[in-house]
Each structure stands twice: as C-alpha cells, then as structure tokens.
C-alpha positions, 0 to 999 in steps of 0.5 A: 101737590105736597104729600105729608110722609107717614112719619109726620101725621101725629094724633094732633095733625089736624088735616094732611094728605098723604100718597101710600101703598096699602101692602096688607089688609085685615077686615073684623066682621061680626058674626051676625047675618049678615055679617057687620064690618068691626075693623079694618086694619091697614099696613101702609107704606109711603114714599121712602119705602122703609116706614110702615104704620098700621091704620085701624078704623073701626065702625059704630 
C-alpha cells in the first residue's frame, strides 16, 4: 500500500493516505457540563522520523 509523507499533503490534496505516529496530543473542552469537545491538536510524525505537523481538528 502506497503512503503519502506528510511533507507532501497540501490544502489542495484532494484525497491521500498517510501512516503516522501521533507523539502529542491536546484536547480544548468548553466549560459547559458536560463538557464539549472544541479542538484536537495532534503532533504527527511519518516515516522519515525528521517531519512534524500539527493537525487541529475543530468541532461544530
């Protein structure tokens, strides 16, 4: 199976797969109860061990 590198998915990839490491991770609640996710904040690492990119997702 053929993996993309993290280096070379750009805002215009339209579909790529990617094999990664997540070495950190931040989650964002809001202070409602219960609490709502906001945001997840990830520290990816691929294949070549020297490339890190931070991937945030946010919620609705």
């Amino acid at each position: 199976m053929q993996y993309s590198l993290l280096k070379d998915v750009t805002q215009e990839s339209r579909s790529w797969r990617v094999r990664v490491r997540v070495t950190r991770f931040s989650k964002y609640n809001s202070e409602d109860n219960p609490p709502v996710l906001f945001r997840l904040d990830l520290v990816l690492l691929d294949e070549e061990l020297n490339y890190n990119a931070i991937f945030s997702m946010q919620t609705s």
